[in-house]
C-alpha positions as CSV (number, residue, x, y, z in Angstrom):
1,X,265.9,-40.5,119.9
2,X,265.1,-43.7,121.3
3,X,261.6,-43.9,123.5
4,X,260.8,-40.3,125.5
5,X,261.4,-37.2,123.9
6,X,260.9,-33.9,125.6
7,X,257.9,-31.7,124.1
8,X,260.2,-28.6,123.4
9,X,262.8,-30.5,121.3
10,X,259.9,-32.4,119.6
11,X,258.0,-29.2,118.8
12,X,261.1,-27.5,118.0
13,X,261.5,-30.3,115.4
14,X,258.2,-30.8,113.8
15,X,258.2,-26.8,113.9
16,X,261.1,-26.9,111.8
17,X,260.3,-29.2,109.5
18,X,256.8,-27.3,108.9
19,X,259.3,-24.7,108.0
20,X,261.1,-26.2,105.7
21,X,258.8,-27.6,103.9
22,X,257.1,-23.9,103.9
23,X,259.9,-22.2,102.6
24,X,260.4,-25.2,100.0
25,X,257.3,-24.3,98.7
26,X,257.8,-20.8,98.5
27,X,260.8,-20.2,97.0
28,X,258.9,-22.9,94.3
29,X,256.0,-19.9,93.9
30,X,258.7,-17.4,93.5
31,X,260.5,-18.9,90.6
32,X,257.3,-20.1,89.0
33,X,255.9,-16.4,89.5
34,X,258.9,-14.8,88.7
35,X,259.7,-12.9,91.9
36,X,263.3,-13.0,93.4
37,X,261.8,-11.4,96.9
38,X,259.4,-14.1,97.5
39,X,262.2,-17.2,96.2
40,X,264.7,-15.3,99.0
41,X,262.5,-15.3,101.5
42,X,261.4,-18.6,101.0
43,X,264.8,-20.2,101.1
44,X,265.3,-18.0,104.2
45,X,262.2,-19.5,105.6
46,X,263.5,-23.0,104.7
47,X,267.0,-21.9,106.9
48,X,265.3,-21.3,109.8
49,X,263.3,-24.3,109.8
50,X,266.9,-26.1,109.2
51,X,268.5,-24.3,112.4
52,X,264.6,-24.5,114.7
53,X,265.2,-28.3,114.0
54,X,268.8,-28.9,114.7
55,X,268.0,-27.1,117.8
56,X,265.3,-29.2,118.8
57,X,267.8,-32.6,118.0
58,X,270.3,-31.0,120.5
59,X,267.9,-30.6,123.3
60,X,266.5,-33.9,122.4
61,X,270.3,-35.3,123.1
62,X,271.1,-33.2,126.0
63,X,268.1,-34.7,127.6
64,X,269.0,-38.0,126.9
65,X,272.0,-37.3,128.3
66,X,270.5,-36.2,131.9
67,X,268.6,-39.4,132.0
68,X,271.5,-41.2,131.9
69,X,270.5,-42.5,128.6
């Protein structure tokens, strides 16, 4: 990821993260408050995030790619 990156990968990435970090948080309310729904779908949360950003990594590469980078 060396100099330009295209805005869909980059969003794709910082939307991911925002994700994780999301569903981090949420799975930490669910334990705390004792409710195995919310934890779930936190953690699911966080997998999502993992996958939006691994997809924003690979369009990040495939366009370096095209610019004969």
């Amino acid at each position: 990821m060396g100099g330009h990156m295209d805005k869909d990968a980059e969003k794709d990435i910082v939307e991911g993260k925002k994700k994780q970090v999301e569903g981090k948080v949420q799975q930490e309310v669910g334990k705390l408050g004792g409710d195995p729904g919310r934890e779930a779908g936190g953690w699911t949360k966080e997998q999502h995030g993992k996958a939006q950003e691994g997809v924003g990594e690979i369009k990040d590469s495939l366009d370096g790619k095209n610019d004969g980078r």
